[in-house]
C-alpha positions in Angstrom: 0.0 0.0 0.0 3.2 2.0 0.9 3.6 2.0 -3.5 0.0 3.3 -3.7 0.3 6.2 -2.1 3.6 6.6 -3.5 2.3 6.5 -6.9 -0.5 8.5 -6.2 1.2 11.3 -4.1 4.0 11.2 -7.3 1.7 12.1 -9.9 0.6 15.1 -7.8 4.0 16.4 -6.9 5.0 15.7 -10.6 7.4 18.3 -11.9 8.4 16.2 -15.3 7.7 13.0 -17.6 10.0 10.8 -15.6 9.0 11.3 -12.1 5.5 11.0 -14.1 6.6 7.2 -15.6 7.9 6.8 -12.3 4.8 7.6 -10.0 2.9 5.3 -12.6 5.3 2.6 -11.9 5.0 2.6 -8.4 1.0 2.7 -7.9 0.9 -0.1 -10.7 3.3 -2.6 -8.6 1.6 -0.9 -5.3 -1.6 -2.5 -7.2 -0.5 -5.7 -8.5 1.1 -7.0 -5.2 -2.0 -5.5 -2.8 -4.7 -6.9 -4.7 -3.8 -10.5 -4.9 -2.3 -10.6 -1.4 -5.4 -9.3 0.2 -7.4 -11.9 -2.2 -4.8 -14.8 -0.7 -5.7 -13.4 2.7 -9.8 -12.6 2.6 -9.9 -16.4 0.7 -9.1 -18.8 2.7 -10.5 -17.6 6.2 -13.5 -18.4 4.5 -13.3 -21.8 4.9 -13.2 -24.5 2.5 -16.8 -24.7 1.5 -17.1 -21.5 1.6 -14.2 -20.1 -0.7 -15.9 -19.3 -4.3 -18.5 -17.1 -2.3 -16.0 -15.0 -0.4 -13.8 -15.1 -3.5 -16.9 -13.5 -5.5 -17.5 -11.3 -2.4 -13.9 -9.8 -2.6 -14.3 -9.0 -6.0 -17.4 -7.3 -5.8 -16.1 -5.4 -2.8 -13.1 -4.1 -5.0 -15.4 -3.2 -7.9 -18.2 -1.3 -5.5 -14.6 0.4 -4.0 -13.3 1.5 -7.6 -17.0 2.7 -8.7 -17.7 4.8 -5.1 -14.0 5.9 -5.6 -14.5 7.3 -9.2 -17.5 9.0 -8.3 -16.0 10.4 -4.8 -12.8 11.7 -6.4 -14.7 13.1 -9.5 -16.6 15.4 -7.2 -13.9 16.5 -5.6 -12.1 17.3 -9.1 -15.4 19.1 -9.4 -15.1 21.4 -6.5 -11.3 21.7 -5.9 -9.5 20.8 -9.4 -8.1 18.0 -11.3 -4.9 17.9 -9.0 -6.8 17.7 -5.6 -7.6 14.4 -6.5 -4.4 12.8 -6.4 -3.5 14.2 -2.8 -7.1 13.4 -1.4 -6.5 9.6 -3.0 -2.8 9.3 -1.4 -4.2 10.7 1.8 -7.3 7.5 1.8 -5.1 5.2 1.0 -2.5 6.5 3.7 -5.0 6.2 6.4 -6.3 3.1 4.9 -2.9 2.0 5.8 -2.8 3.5 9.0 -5.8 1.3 10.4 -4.3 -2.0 8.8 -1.4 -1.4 10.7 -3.0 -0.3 14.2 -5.4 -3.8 13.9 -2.1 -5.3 13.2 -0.4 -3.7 16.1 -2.7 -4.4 18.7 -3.4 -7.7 18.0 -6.7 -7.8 16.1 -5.6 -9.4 13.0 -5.1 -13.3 13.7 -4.2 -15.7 11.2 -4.4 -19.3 11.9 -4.0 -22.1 9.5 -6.9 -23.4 6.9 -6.5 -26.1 8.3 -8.1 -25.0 11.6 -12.0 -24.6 11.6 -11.4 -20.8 12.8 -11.4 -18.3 10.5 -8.1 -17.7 9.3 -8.2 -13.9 9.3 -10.5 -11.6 10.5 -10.4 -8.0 12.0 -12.9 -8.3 15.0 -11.2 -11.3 16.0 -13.2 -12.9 19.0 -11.4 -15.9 20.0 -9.8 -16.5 23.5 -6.6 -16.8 21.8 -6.7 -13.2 20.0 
């Protein structure tokens, strides 16, 4: 996520065509390694007989994101300018961060193996062992 905002808050700094083709490279490696490791993660805490739903349930949740996102940012290019968007979508995705992190930190994220009837991952975890 670190690329993401990377990428995002390059395009808005942006003083030539290389740091341009740079910020691009960074959110589109920021994007290709956080979607499929969050996919690898959100999967299998489903549970084996539950996988295709969760799988279909991840991917909606990323398509509703990107549709909500478009429409969010586009009426703050609307009020504030093209380049406000960039800064506003490095800041979301900053703070997005942020709260991964503080669940990490204090123990709220908890990953157990597939093989265990438990979910694997989950935010709100309520076992006795989280």
């Amino acid at each position: 996520m670190g690329l993401l905002v990377l990428g995002q808050a390059g395009v808005w700094w942006c003083p030539n065509l290389p740091v341009l083709m740079l910020a691009g490279a960074a959110y589109g490696l920021g994007m290709g390694a956080v979607q499929p490791t969050l996919n690898s993660l959100a999967v299998p805490a489903a549970g084996r007989e539950r996988r295709g739903r969760a799988n279909s349930t991840f991917f909606m949740a990323m398509d509703l994101s990107q549709a909500v996102g478009a429409l969010a940012l586009g009426a703050v290019a609307g009020q504030a300018g093209t380049g406000s968007v960039f800064p506003v979508a490095a800041a979301l995705t900053g703070t997005s961060l942020a709260v991964y992190l503080a669940f990490l930190a204090r123990g709220r994220l908890a990953w157990r193996h597939p093989a265990d009837q438990h979910h694997c991952l989950t935010i709100f975890c309520t076992a006795p062992e989280c």
